[in-house]
C-alpha positions in Angstrom: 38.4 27.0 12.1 37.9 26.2 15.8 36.7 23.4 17.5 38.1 20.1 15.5 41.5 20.9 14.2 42.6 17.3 12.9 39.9 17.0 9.6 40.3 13.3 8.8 40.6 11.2 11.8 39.2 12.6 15.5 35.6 11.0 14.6 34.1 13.9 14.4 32.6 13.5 10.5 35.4 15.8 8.8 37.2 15.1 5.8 40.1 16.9 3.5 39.2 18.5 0.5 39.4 15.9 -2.0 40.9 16.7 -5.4 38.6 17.6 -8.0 38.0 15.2 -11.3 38.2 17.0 -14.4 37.2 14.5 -17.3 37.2 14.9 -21.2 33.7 14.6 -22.4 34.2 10.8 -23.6 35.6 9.2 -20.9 32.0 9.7 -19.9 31.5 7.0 -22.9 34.7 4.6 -21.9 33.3 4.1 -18.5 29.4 3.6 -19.6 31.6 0.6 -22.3 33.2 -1.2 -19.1 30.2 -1.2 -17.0 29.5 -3.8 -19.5 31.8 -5.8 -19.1 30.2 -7.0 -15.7 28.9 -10.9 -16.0 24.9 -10.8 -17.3 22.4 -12.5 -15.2 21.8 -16.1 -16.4 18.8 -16.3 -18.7 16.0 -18.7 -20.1 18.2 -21.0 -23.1 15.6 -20.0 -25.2 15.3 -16.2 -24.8 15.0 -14.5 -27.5 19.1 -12.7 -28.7 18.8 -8.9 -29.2 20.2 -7.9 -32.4 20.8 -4.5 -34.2 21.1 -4.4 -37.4 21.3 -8.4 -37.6 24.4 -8.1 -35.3 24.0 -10.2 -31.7 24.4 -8.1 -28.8 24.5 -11.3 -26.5 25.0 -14.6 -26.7 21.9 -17.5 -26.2 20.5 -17.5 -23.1 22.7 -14.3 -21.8 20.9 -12.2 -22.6 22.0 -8.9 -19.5 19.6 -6.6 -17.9 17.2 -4.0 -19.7 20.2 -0.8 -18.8 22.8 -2.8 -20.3 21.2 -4.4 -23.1 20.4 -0.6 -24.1 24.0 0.4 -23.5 25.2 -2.5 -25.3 22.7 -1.6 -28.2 23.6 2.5 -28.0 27.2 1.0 -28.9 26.7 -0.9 -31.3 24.9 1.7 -33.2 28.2 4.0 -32.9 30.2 1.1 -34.0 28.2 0.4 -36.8 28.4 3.6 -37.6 31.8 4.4 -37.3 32.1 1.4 -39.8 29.7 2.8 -42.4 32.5 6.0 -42.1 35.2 3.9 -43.2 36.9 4.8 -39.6 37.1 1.2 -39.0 38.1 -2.0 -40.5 35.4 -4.9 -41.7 37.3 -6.7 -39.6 36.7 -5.6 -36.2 33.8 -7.9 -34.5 31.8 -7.1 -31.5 32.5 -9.7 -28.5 29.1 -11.3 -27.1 30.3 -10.6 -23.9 30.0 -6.4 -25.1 33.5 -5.4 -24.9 34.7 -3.6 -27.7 37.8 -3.4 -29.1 40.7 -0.5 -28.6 40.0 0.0 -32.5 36.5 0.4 -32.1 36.6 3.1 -29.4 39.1 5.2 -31.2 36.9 5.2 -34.5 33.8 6.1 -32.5 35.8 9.4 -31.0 36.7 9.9 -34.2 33.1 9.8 -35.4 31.5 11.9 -32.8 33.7 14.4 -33.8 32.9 14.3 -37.1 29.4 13.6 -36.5 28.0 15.8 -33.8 27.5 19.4 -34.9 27.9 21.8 -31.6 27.1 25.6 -31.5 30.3 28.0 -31.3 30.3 29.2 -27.6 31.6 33.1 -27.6 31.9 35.1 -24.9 28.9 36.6 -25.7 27.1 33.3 -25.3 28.6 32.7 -22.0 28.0 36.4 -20.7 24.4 35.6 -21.3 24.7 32.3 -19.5 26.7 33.3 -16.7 24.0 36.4 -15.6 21.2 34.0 -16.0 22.8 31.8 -12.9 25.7 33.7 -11.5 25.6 31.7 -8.4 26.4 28.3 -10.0 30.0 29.7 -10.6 30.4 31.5 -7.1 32.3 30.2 -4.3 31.1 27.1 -2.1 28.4 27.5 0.6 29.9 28.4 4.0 28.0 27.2 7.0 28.7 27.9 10.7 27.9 24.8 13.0 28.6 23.2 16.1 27.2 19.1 17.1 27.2 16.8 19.5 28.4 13.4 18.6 27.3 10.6 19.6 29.9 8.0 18.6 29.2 4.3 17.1 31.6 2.1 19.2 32.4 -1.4 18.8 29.5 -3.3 21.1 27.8 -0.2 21.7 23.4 -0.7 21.9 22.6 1.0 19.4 19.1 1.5 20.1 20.1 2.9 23.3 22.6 5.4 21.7 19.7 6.4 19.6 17.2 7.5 22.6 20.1 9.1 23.8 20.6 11.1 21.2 16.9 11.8 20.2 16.3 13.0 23.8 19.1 15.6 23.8 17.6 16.3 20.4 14.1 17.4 21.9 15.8 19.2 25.2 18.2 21.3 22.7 15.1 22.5 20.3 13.0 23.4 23.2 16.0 25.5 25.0 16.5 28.7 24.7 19.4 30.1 22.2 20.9 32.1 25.3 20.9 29.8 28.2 24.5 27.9 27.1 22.6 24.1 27.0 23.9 22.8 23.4 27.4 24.5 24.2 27.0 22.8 28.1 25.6 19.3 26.4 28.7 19.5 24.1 31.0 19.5 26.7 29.4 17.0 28.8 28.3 14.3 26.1 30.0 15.1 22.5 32.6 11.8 21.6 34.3 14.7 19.0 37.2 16.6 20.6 35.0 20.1 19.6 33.1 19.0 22.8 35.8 20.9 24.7 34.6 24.4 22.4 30.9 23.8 23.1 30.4 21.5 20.1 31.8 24.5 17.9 33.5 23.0 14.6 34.0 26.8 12.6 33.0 27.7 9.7 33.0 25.0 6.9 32.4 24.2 3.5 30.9 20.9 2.3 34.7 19.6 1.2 35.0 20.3 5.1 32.7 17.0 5.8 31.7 13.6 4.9 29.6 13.2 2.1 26.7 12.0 4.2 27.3 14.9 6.7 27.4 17.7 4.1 24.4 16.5 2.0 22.5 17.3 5.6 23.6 20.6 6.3 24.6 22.6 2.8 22.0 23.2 0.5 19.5 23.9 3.0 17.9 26.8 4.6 17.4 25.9 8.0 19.3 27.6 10.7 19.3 26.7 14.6 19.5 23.1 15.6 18.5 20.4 13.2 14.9 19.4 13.7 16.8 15.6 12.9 19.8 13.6 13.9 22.2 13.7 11.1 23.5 10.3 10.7 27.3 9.8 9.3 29.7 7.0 9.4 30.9 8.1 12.6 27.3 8.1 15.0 24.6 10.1 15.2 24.8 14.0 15.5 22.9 16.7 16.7 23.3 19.9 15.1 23.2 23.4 15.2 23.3 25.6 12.0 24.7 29.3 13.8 24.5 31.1 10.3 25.3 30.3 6.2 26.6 32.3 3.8 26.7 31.8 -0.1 29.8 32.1 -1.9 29.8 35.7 -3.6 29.7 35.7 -7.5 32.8 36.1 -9.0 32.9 38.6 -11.8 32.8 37.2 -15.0 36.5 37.2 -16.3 37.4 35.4 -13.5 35.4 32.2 -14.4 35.1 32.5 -18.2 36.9 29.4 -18.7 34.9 27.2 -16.4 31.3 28.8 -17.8 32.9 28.3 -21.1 33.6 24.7 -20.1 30.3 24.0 -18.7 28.6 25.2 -21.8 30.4 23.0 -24.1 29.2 19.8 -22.0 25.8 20.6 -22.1 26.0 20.7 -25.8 28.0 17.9 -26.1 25.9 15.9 -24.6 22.4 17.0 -26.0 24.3 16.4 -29.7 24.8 13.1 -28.9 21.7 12.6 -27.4 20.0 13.5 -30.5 22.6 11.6 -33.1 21.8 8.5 -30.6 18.3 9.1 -31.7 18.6 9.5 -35.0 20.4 6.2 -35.4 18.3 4.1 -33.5 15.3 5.6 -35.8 16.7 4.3 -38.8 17.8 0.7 -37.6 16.7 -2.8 -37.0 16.0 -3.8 -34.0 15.3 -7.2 -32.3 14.1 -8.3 -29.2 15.8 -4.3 -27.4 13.9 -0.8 -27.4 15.5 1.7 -27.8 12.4 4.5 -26.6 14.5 7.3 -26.0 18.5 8.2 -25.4 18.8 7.1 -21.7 22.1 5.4 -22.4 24.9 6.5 -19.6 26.8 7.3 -23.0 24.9 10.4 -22.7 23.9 10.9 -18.6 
């Protein structure tokens, strides 16, 4: 990569590879359980309390948000279920305040996996599912691109940085691709160190940039300079896409495991989806709808 060489500090909108997250299917469900936690708006004293099954999911005149009552609700459900199971003692109460205790999560893992039923994923399954989108498992998008920064300084005018940059915007999409002006307008007005390459920052991948940089350039067609400024926590940029290339698709042995992997989320979450529906169908509820499975226990 030419151009920027130092990727997390210069100011120029690049960033290290961060690491990559890999989490078990219900820690999707322990974080969706400590969201709410988070203090409920104060209410009317005489609001009606939200109840499944006859059990309060608030106290008097607490009653949270519509997201969170549902979440609190969706929980519930698995709690009272996981009861019904006998995978949890009659002695374990729900807090007003939502929280559950560590013996109520534990039984409702051991629920889901007793409860949900998911398809067996073969290879021959996931042979079908990777040549159906072979390019969801291929290697990242790799764009070639050079800018000109504008840089947001302590004191600067902002609105005067902006003109700025919106006329060299203009000048550099009306000039011609051969006559050196972005490379010249680089050097002369960049705030990134590239400015000293023409602007040129290599060939990158979006774990090359800031979020808010990347979600501008990758995943686009558009090549030549950016018909907008790209705005990042550094400044304002002007940008010229030089060529993209898609990641190749690797063969199918080589990402077996991850297709595999992907495959078992997807029907993970549509079983509990559908057992989320099924037991709001056949309880009481009071003063909370439950219309459809939009819980985050299953986003």
């Amino acid at each position: 990569m030419s151009g920027c060489a130092g990727n997390s500090g210069d100011g120029c909108g690049c960033s290290c590879g961060g690491a990559r997250l890999q989490a078990r299917e219900f820690e999707v469900m322990d974080e969706a359980v400590a969201a709410m936690l988070a203090v409920p708006p104060p209410v009317e004293a005489d609001e009606p309390v939200a109840r499944v099954n006859g059990i309060a999911l608030h106290a008097p005149g607490q009653r949270p948000e519509e997201a969170a009552l549902r979440q609190r609700a969706y929980s519930e459900l698995l709690r009272q279920a996981a009861l019904g199971a006998g995978l949890l003692d009659a002695a374990d109460v729900p807090q007003l305040d939502g929280s559950m205790s560590a013996a109520a999560s534990l039984a409702i893992e051991a629920l889901l996996e007793r409860a949900l039923q998911l398809p067996v994923i073969d290879e021959a399954a996931c042979r079908r599912h990777h040549a159906a989108q072979p390019r969801r498992f291929g290697g990242p998008e790799r764009v070639a691109l050079r800018h000109v920064l504008f840089a947001v300084t302590p004191g600067v005018d902002l609105n005067a940085l902006r003109k700025r940059a919106e006329a060299l915007l203009l000048e550099l999409r009306c000039a011609s691709a051969q006559d050196g002006a972005f490379g010249k307008a680089a050097a002369e007005l960049s705030n990134c160190p590239s400015g000293a390459h023409g602007g040129a920052l290599g060939e990158l991948t979006a774990a090359d940039v800031v979020p808010e940089l990347g979600k501008e350039i990758f995943g686009h067609a558009e090549v030549g300079v950016l018909p907008r400024l790209v705005h990042s926590r550094h400044g304002l940029h002007v940008v010229e896409v030089l060529k993209r290339e898609l990641g190749d698709p690797p063969p199918f042995e080589q990402v077996h495991a991850a297709v595999a992997q992907s495959m078992r989320q997807h029907a993970w979450v549509l079983a509990l989806r559908q057992y989320l529906q099924r037991l709001a169908g056949t309880a009481e509820l009071a003063h909370v709808s439950l219309d459809g499975a939009d819980t985050p226990l299953v986003q």
